[in-house]
C-alpha positions as CSV (number, residue, x, y, z in Angstrom):
1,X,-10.7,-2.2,4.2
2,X,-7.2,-1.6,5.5
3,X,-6.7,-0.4,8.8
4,X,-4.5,2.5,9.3
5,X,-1.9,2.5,11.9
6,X,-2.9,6.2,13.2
7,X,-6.1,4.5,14.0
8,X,-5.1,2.0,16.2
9,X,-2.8,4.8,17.4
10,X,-6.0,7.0,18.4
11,X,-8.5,4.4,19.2
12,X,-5.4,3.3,22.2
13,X,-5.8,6.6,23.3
14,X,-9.4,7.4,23.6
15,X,-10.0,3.5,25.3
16,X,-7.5,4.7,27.7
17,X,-9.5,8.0,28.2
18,X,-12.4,6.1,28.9
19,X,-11.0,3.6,31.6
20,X,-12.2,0.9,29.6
21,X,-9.1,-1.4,30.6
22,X,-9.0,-2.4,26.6
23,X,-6.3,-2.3,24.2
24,X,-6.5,-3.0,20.3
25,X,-3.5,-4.4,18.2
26,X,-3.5,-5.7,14.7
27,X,-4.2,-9.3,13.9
28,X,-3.5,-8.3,9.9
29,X,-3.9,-5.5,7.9
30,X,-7.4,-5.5,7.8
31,X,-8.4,-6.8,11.2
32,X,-7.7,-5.4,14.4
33,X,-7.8,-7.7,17.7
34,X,-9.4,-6.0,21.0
35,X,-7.8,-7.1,24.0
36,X,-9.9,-7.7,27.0
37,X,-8.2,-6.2,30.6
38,X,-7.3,-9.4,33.2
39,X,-10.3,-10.8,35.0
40,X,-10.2,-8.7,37.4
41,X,-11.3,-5.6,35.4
42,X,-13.1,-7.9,32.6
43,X,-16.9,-6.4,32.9
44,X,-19.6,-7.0,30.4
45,X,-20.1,-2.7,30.9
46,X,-16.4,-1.8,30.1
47,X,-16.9,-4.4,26.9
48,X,-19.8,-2.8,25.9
49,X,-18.0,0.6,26.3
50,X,-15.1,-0.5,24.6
51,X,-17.2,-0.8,21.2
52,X,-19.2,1.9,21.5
53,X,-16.2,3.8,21.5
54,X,-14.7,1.9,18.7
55,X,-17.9,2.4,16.6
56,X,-18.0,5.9,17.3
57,X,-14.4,6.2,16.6
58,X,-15.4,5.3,12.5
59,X,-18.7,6.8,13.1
60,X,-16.5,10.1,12.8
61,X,-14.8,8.9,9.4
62,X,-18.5,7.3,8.0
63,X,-17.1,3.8,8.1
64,X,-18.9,1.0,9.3
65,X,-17.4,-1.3,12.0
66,X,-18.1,-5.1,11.9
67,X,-17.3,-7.3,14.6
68,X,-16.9,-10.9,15.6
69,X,-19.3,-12.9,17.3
70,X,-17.0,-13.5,20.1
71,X,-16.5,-9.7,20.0
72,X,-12.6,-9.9,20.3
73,X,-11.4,-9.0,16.4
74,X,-13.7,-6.3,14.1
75,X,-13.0,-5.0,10.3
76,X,-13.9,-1.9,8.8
C-alpha cells in the first residue's frame, strides 16, 4: 500500500508528542524508514513506544502495520 505523505507528516508529530526521540522518513513509496535517536537516547522503551504509536496511528485508519525484523523500515 502506498504511503501517504500527510502520514508521515502526522506520525512526526505525535512521535514528537510522545518524546520518543524517533523520526520516520520515506525509504519509497510504500515503505517508510524509522529513525532511531543517537545513542544516547536509543532505549529498548522509547523503541517499543515508537511502534506502538505507529501501530496505533493505522489502528485509527484499520490498516495493518508490518515491520522489519530489524524494526527500522515497516509497510502498510
Amino acid at each position: 500500500m502506498k504511503i501517504d505523505y500527510a502520514d508521515i507528516v502526522l506520525l512526526n508529530a505525535e512521535l514528537k508528542r510522545r518524546d520518543t526521540r524517533y523520526h520516520v522518513s520515506y525509504k519509497d513509496e510504500n515503505t517508510v524508514c524509522i529513525e532511531p535517536p543517537g545513542e544516547c537516547c536509543l532505549t529498548d522503551d522509547r523503541k517499543v513506544n515508537a511502534m506502538k504509536c505507529i501501530e496505533e496511528y493505522y489502528r485509527q485508519k484499520n490498516i495493518k502495520v508490518h515491520f522489519s525484523e530489524d524494526g527500522l523500515y515497516f509497510t502498510c
